[in-house]
Backbone as CSV, one residue per row, in Angstrom:
resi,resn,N_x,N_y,N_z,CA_x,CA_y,CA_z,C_x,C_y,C_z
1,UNK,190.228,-128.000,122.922,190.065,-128.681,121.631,188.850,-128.119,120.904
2,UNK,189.446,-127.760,119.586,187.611,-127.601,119.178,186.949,-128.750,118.714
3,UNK,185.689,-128.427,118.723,184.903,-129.283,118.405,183.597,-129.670,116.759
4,UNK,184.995,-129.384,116.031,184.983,-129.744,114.518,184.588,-131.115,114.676
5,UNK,183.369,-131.825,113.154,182.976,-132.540,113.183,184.183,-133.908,112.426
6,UNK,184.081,-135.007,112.762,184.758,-136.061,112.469,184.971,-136.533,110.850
7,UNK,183.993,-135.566,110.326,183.216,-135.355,108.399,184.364,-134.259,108.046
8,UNK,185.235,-133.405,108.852,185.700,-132.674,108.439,187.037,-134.005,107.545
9,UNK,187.515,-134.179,109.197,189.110,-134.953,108.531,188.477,-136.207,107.953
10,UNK,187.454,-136.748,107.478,187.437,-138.184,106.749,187.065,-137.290,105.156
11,UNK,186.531,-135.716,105.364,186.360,-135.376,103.750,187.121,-135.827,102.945
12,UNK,187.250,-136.490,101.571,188.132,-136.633,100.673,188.511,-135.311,99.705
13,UNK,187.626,-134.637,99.733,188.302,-133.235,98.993,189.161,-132.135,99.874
14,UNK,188.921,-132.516,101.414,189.895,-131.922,102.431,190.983,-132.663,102.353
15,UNK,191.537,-133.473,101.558,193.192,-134.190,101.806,193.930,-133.375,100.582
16,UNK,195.336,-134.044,100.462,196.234,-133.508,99.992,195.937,-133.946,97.920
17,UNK,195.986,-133.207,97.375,195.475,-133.483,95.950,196.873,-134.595,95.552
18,UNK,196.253,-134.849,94.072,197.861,-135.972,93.627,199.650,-135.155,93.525
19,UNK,198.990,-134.010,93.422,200.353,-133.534,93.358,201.188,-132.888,94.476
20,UNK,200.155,-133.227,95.612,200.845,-133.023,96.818,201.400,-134.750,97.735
21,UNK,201.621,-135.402,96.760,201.947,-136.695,97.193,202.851,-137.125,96.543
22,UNK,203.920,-138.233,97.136,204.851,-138.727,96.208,204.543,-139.493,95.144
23,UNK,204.422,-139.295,94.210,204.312,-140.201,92.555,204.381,-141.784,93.305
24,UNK,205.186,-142.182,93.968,204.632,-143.830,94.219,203.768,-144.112,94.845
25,UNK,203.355,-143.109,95.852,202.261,-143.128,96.473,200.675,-143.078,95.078
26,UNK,200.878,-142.205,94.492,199.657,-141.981,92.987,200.000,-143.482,92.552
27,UNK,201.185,-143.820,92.326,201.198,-145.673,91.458,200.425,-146.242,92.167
28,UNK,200.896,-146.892,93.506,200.254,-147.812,94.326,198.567,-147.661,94.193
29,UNK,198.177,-146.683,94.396,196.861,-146.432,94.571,196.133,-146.512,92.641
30,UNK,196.526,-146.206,91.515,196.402,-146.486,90.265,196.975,-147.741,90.153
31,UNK,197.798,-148.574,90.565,198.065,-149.711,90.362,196.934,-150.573,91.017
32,UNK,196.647,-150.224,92.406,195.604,-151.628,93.383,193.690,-150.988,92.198
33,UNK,193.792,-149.451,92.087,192.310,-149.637,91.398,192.088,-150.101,89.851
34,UNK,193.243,-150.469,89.148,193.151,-150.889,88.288,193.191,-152.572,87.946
35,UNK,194.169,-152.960,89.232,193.719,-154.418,89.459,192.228,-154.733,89.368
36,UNK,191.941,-154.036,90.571,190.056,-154.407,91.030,189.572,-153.502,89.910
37,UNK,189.775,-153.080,89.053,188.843,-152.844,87.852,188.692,-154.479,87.153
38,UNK,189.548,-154.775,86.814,190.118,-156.270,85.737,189.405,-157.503,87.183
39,UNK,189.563,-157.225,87.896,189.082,-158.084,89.208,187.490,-158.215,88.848
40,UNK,187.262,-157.150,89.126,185.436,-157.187,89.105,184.305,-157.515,87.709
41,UNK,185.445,-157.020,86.447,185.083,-157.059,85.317,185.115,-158.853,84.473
42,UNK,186.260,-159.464,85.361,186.968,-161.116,85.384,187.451,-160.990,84.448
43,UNK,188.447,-159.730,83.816,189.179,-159.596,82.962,190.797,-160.353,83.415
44,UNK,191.212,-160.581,82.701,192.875,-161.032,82.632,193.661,-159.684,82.648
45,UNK,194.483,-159.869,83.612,195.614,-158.599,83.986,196.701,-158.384,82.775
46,UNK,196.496,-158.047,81.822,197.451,-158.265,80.658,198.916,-157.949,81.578
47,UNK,199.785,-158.931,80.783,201.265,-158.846,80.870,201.944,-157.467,80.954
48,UNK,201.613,-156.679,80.014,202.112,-155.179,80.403,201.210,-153.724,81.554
49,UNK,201.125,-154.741,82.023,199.929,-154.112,82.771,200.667,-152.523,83.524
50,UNK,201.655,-152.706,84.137,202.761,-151.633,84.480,203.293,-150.918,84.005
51,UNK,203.140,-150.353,82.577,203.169,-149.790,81.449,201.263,-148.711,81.423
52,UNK,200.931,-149.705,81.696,199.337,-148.925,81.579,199.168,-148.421,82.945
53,UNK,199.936,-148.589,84.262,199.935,-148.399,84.980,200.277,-146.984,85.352
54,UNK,201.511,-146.843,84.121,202.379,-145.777,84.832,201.607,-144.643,83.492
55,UNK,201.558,-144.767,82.595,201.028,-143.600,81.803,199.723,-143.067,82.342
56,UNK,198.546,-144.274,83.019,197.540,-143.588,84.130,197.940,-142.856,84.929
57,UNK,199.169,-143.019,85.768,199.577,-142.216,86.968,200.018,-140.950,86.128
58,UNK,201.094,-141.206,85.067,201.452,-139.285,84.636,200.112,-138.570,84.337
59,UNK,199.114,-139.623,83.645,198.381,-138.642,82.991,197.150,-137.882,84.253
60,UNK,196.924,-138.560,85.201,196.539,-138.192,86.604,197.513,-137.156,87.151
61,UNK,198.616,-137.113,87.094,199.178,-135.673,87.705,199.607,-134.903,86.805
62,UNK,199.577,-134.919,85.408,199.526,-134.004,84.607,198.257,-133.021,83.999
63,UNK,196.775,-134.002,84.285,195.790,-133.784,83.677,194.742,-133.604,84.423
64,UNK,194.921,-133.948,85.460,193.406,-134.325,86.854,194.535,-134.058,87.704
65,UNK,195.288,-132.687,88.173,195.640,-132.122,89.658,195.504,-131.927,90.736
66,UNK,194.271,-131.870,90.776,192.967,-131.530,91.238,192.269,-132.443,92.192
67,UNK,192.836,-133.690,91.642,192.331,-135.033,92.033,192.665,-135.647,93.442
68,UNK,191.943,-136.109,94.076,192.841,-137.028,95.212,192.350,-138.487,95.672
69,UNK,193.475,-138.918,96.064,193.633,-140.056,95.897,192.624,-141.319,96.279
70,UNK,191.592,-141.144,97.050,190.759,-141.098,97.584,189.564,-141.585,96.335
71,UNK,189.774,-140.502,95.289,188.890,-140.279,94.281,189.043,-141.354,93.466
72,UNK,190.296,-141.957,92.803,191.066,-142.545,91.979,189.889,-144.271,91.732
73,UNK,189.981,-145.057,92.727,189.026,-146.275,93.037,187.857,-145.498,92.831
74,UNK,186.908,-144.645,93.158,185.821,-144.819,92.811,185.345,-144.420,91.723
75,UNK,186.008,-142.829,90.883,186.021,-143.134,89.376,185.861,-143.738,88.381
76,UNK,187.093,-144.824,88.817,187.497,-146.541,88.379,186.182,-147.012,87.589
77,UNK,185.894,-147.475,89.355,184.355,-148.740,89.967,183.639,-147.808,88.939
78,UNK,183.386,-146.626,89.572,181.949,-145.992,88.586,182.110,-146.542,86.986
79,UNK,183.543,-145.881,86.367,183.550,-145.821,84.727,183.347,-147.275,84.262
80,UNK,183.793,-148.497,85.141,184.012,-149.840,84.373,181.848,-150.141,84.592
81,UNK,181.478,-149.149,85.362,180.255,-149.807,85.674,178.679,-148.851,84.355
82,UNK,179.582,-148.232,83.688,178.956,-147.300,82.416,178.192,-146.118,83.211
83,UNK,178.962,-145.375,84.106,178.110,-144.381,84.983,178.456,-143.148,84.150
84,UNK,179.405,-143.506,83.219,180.298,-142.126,82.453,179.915,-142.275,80.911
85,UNK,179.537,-143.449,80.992,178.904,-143.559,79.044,179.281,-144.733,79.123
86,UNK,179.827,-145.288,77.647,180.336,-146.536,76.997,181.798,-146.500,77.381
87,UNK,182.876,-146.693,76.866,183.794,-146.865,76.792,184.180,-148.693,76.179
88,UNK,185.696,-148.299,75.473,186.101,-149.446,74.483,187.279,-149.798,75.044
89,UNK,187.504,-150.848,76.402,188.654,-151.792,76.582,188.740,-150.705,77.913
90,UNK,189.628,-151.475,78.495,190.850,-150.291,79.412,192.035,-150.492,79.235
91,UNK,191.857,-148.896,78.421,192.975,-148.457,78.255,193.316,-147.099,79.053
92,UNK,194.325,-146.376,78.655,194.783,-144.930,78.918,193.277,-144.109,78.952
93,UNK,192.995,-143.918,77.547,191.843,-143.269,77.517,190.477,-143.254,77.957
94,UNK,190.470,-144.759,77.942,188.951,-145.432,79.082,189.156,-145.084,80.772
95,UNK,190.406,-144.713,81.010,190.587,-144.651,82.199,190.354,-143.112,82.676
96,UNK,190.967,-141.785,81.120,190.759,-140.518,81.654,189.812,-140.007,81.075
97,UNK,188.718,-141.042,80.448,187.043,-140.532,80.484,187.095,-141.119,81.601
98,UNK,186.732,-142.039,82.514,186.490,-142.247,83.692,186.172,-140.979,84.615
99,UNK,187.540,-140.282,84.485,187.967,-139.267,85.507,187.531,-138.130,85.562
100,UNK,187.461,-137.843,83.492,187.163,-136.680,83.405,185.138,-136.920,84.043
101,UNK,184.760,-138.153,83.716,183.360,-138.455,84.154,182.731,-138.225,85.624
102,UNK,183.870,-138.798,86.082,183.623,-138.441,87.607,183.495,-137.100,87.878
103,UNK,184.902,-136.162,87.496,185.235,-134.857,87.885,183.599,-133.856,87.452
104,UNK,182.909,-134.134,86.406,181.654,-133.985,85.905,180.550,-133.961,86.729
105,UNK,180.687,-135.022,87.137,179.161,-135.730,87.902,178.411,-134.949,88.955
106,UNK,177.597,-135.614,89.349,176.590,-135.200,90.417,177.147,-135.183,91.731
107,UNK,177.326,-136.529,91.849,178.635,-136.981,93.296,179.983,-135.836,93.064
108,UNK,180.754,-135.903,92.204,181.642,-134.676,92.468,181.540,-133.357,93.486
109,UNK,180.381,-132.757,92.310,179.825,-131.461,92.582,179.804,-131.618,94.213
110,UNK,178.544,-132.747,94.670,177.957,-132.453,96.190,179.419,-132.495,96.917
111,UNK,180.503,-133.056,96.584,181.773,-133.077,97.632,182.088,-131.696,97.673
112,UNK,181.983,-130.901,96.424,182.731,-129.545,96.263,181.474,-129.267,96.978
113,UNK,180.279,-128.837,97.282,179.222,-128.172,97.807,179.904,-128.353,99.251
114,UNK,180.015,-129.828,99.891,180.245,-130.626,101.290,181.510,-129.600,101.785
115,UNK,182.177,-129.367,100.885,183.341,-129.333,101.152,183.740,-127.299,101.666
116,UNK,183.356,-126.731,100.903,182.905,-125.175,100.807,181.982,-125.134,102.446
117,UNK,180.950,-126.241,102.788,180.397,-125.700,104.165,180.683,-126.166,105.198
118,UNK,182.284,-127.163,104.468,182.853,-127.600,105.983,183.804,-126.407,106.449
119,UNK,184.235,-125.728,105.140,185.333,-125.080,105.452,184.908,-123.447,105.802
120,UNK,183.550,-123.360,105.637,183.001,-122.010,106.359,182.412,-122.225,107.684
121,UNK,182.516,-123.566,108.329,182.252,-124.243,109.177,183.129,-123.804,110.224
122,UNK,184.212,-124.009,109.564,185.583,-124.542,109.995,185.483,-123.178,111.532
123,UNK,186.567,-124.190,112.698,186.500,-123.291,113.951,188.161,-122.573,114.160
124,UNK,188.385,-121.583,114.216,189.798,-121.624,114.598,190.690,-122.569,115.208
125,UNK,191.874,-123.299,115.036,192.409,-124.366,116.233,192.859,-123.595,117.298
126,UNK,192.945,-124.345,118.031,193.958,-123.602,118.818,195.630,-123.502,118.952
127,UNK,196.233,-122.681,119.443,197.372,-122.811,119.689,198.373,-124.557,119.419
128,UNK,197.297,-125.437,120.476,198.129,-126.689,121.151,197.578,-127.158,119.174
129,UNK,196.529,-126.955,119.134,196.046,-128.026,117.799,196.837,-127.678,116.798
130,UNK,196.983,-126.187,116.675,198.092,-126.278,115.333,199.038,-126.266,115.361
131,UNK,200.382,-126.415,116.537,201.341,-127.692,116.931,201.182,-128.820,116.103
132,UNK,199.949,-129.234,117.016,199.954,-130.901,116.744,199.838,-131.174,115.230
133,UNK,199.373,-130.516,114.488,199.007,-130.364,113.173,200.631,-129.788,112.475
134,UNK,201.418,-128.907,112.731,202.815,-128.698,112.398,203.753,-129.836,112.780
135,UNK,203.636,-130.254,113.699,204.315,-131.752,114.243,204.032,-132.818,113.250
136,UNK,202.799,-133.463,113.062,202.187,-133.822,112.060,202.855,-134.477,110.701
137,UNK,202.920,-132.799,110.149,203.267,-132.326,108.706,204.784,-133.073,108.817
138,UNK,205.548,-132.415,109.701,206.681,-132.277,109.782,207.284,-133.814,109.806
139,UNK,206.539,-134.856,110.992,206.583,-136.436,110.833,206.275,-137.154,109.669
140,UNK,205.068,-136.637,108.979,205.138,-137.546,107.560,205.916,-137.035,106.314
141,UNK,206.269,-136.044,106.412,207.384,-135.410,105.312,208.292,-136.853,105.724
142,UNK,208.750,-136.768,107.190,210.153,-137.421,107.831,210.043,-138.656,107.052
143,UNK,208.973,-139.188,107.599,208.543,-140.797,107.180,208.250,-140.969,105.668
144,UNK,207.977,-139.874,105.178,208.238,-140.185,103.485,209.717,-140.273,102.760
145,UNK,210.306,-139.621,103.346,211.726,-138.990,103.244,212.657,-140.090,103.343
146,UNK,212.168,-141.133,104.452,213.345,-141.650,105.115,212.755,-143.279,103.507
147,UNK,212.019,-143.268,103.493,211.467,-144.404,102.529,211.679,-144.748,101.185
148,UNK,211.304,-143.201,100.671,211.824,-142.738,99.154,212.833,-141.785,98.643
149,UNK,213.424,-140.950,100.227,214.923,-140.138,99.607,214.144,-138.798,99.059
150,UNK,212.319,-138.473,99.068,211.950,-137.401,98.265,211.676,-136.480,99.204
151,UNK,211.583,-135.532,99.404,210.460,-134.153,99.805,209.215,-134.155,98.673
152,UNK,208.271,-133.415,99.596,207.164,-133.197,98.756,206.973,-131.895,98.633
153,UNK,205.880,-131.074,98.424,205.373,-129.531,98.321,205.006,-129.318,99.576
154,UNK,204.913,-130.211,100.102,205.180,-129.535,101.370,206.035,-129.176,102.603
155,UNK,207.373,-129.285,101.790,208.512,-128.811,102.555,208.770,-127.846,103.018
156,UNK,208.391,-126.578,102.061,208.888,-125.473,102.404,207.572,-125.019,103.933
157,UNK,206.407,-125.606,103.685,205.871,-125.462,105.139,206.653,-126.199,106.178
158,UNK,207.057,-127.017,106.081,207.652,-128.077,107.142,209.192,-127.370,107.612
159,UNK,209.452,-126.935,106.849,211.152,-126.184,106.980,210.221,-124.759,107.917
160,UNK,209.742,-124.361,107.712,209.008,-122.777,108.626,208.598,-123.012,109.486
161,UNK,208.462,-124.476,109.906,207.747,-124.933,111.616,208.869,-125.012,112.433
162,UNK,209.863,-126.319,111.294,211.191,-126.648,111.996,211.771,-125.009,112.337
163,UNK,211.837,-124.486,111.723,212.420,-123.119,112.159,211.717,-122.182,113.165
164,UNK,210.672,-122.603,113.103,210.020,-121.665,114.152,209.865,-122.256,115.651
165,UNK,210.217,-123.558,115.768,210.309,-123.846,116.474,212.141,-124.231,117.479
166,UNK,213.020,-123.315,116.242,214.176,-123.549,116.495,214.494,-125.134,116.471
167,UNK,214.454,-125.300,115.621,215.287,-126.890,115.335,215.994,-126.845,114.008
168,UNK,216.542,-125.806,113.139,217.418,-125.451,112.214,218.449,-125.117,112.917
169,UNK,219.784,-126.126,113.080,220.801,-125.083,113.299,221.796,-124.213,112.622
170,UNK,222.049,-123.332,113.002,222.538,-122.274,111.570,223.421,-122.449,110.792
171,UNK,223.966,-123.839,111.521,225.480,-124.402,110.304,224.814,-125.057,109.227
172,UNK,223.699,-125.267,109.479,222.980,-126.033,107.849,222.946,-124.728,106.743
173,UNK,222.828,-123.650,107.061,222.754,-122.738,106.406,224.221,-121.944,105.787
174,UNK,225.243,-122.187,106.566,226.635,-121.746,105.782,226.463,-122.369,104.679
175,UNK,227.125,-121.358,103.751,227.539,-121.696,101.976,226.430,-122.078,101.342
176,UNK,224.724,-122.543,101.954,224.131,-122.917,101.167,223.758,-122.041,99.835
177,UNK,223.803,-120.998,99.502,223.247,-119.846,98.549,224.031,-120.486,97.607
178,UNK,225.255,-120.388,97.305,225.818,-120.958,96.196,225.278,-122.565,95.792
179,UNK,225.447,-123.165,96.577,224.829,-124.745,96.281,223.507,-124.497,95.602
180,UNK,222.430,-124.011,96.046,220.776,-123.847,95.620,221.297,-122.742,94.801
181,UNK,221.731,-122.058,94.262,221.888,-121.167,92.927,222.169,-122.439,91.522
182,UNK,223.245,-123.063,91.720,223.892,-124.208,91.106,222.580,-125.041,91.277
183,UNK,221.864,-125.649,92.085,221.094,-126.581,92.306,219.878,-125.982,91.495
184,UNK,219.582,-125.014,91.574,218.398,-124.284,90.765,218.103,-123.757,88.951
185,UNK,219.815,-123.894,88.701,220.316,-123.985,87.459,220.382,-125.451,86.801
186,UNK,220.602,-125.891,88.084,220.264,-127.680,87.042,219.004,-127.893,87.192
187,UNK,218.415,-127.838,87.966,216.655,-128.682,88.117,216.459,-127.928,86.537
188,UNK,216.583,-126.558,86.380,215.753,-125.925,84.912,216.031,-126.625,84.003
189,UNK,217.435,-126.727,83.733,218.157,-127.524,82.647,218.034,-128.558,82.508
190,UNK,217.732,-129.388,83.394,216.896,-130.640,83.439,215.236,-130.577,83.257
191,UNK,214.851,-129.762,83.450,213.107,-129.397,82.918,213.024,-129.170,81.667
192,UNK,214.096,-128.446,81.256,214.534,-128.170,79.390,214.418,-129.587,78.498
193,UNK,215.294,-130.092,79.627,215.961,-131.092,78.294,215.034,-132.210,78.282
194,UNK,213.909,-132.426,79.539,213.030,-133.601,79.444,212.092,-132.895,78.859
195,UNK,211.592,-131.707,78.501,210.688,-130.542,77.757,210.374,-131.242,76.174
196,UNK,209.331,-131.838,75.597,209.034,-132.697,74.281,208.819,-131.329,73.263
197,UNK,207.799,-130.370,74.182,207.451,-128.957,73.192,208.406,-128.544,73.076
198,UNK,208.896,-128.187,71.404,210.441,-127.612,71.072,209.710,-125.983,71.293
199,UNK,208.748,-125.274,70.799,208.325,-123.906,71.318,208.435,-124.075,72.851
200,UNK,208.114,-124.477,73.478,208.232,-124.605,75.362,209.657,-124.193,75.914
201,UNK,210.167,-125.794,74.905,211.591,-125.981,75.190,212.884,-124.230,74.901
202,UNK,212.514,-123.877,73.837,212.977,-122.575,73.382,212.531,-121.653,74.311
203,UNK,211.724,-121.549,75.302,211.590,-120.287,76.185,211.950,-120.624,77.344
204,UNK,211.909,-122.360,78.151,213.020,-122.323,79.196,214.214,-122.401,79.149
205,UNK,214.879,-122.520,77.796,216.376,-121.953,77.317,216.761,-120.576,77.512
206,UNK,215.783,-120.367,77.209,215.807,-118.857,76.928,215.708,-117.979,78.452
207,UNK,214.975,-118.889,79.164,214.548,-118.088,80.755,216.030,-118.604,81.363
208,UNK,216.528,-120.079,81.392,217.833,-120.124,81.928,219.100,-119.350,81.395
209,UNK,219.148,-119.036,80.124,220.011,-118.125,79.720,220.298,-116.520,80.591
210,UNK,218.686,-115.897,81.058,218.539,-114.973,81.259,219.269,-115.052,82.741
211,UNK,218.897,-116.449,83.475,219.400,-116.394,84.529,220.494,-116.394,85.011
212,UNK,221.348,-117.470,84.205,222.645,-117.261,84.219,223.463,-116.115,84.177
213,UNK,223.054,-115.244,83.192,223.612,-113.813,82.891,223.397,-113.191,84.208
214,UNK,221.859,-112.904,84.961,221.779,-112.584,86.145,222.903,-112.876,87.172
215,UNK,223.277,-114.122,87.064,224.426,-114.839,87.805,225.097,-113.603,88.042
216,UNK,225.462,-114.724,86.594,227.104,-113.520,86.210,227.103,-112.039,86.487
217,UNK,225.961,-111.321,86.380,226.485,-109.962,86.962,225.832,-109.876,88.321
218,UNK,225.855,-110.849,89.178,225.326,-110.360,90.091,224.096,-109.872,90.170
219,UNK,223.415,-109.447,88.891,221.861,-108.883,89.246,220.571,-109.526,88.820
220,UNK,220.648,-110.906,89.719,218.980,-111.320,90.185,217.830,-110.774,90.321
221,UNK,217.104,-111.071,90.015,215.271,-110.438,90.261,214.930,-111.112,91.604
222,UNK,214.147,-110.373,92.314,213.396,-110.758,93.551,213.046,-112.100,93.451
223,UNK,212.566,-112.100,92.093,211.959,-113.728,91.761,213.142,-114.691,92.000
224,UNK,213.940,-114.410,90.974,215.229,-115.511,91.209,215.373,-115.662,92.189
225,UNK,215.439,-114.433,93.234,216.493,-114.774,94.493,215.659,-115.693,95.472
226,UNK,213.986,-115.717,94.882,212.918,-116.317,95.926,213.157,-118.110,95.435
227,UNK,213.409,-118.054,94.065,213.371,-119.571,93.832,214.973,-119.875,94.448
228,UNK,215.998,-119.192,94.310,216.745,-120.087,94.794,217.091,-119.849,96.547
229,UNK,216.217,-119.313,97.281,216.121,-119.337,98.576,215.242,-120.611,98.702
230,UNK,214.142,-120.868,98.080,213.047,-121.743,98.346,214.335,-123.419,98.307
231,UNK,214.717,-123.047,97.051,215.429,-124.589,96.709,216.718,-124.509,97.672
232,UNK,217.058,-123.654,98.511,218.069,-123.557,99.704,217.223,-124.684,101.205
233,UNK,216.543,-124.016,101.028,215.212,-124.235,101.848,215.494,-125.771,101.961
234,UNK,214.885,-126.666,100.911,214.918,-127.430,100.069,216.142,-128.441,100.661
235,UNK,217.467,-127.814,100.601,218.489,-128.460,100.793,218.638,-128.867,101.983
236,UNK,218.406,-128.009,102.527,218.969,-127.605,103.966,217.955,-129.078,104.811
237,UNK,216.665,-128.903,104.451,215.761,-130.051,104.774,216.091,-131.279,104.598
238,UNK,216.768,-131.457,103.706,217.431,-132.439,103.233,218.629,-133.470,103.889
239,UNK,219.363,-132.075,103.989,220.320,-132.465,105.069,220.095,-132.612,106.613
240,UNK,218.701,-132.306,106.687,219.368,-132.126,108.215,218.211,-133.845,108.460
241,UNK,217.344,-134.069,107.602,216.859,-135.311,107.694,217.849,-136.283,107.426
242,UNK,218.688,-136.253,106.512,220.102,-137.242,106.117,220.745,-137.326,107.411
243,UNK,221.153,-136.328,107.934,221.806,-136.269,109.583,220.909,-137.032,110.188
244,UNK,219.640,-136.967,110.486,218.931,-137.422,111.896,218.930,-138.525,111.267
245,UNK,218.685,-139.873,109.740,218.798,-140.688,109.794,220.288,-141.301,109.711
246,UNK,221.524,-140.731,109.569,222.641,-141.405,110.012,222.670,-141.661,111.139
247,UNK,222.524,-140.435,112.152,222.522,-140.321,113.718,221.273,-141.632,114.352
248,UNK,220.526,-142.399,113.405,219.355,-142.843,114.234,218.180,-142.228,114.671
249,UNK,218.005,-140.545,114.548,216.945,-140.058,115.365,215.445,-139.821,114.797
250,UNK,214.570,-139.913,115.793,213.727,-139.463,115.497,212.875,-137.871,115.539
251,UNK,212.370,-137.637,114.491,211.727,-136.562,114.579,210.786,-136.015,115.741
252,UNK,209.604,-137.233,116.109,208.913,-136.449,116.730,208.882,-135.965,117.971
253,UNK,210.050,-137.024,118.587,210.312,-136.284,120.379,211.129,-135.094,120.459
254,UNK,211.816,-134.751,119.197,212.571,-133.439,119.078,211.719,-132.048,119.214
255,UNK,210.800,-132.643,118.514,209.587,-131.369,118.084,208.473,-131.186,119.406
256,UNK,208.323,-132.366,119.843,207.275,-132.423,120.898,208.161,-131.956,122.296
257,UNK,209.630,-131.885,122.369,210.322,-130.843,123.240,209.976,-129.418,123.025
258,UNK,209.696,-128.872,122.081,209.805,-127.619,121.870,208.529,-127.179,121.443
259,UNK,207.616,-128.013,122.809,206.141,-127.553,122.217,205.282,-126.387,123.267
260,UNK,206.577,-126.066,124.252,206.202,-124.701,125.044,206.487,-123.895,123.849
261,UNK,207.411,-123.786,122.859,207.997,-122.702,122.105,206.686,-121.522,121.088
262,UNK,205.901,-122.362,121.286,204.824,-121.907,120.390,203.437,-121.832,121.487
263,UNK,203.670,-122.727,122.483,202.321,-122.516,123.426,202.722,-121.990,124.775
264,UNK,202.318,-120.898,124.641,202.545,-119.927,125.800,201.384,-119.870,127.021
């Protein structure tokens, strides 16, 4: 085992940022620090409060990426407490001066300093540790999956363990290329059409047009063929978690069988 300090895994700038998490996971956590904002302040929870709820959460993974979740409550606490200036009510905007205040600050910075000499710190794992750490990944994908029906960004790591550890079997993979070609043509077309910028909107028309034609003659770019391998990827994960929860099974005694496969 190495003997990395306990400051490494409680860092908050060592976890997964907002956009490596499921969007209800970002609500819950913008929903409970905005309560205890109105909590501490002995403000009244206005009636549409879930409305202010949810435009905080887009504008947190559209605007503060960067961010994690971790961060979200103490921002909050700080901005309602004038650590960021004045601010008028809470609203949307009182909430992403908050953030942008925090992201600013003194406390920020020292996490990014903390954080840079944990990770030059950092000891190689070993073999057994980064298992346990691929096992891990691979269980809370499961356990997110089985809750909300989503994958996260971190699938396509979780699909390269399952595979490397031989737990893909190769019938998940017949016919998938056509499905994730089709599947990769709608996600765009669906990015188009929820697209507000009509200039934006006009160049992913324009990029799905190109692709389609690619289709049609058969001649894909490396790129294409990588996004719709990735969103194969994608599927295939999909299914084979849909299987293990029809079947009842669990993930992690499958994986923890096949933990000579990697430790020699």
């Amino acid at each position: 085992m190495s003997n990395l300090p306990v400051k490494q895994a409680d860092h908050p700038l060592l976890k997964p940022s907002v956009l490596d998490v499921i969007k209800n996971d970002v609500f819950n956590t913008v929903n409970a620090s905005i309560a205890q904002c109105y909590a501490h302040l002995n403000y009244t929870v206005p009636p549409d409060a879930n409305y202010l709820v949810n435009e905080v959460t887009d504008s947190i993974i559209k605007n503060f990426p960067s961010l994690r979740m971790q961060e979200i409550p103490l921002a909050f606490s700080n901005g309602i407490r004038h650590k960021y200036g004045e601010y008028f009510g809470l609203c949307v905007v009182s909430f992403e001066k908050f953030i942008t205040g925090y992201l600013n600050s003194t406390e920020r910075a020292e996490l990014v300093k903390e954080k840079s000499k944990l990770i030059d710190e950092k000891i190689e794992p070993t073999p057994d540790e980064k298992f346990t750490t691929g096992k891990q990944l691979c269980c809370d994908l499961f356990s997110k999956f089985k809750m909300a029906g989503q994958l996260d960004r971190t699938a396509l790591a979780v699909y390269e363990f399952l595979k490397s550890v031989d737990l893909i079997d190769p019938d998940y993979k017949k016919g998938i290329y056509g499905q994730a070609m089709e599947e990769t043509v709608h996600e765009k077309k669906s990015i188009a059409g929820l697209c507000m910028d009509i200039y934006k909107r006009r160049i992913l028309n324009a990029e799905i047009e190109c692709f389609e034609d690619n289709i049609s003659k058969d001649m894909l770019t490396a790129e294409q063929h990588g996004e719709i391998q990735r969103t194969g990827r994608k599927i295939i994960l999909k299914n084979i978690f849909n299987d293990m929860i029809l079947n009842e099974q669990e993930l992690e005694p499958l994986i923890e069988m096949k933990r000579n496969v990697l430790i020699k």
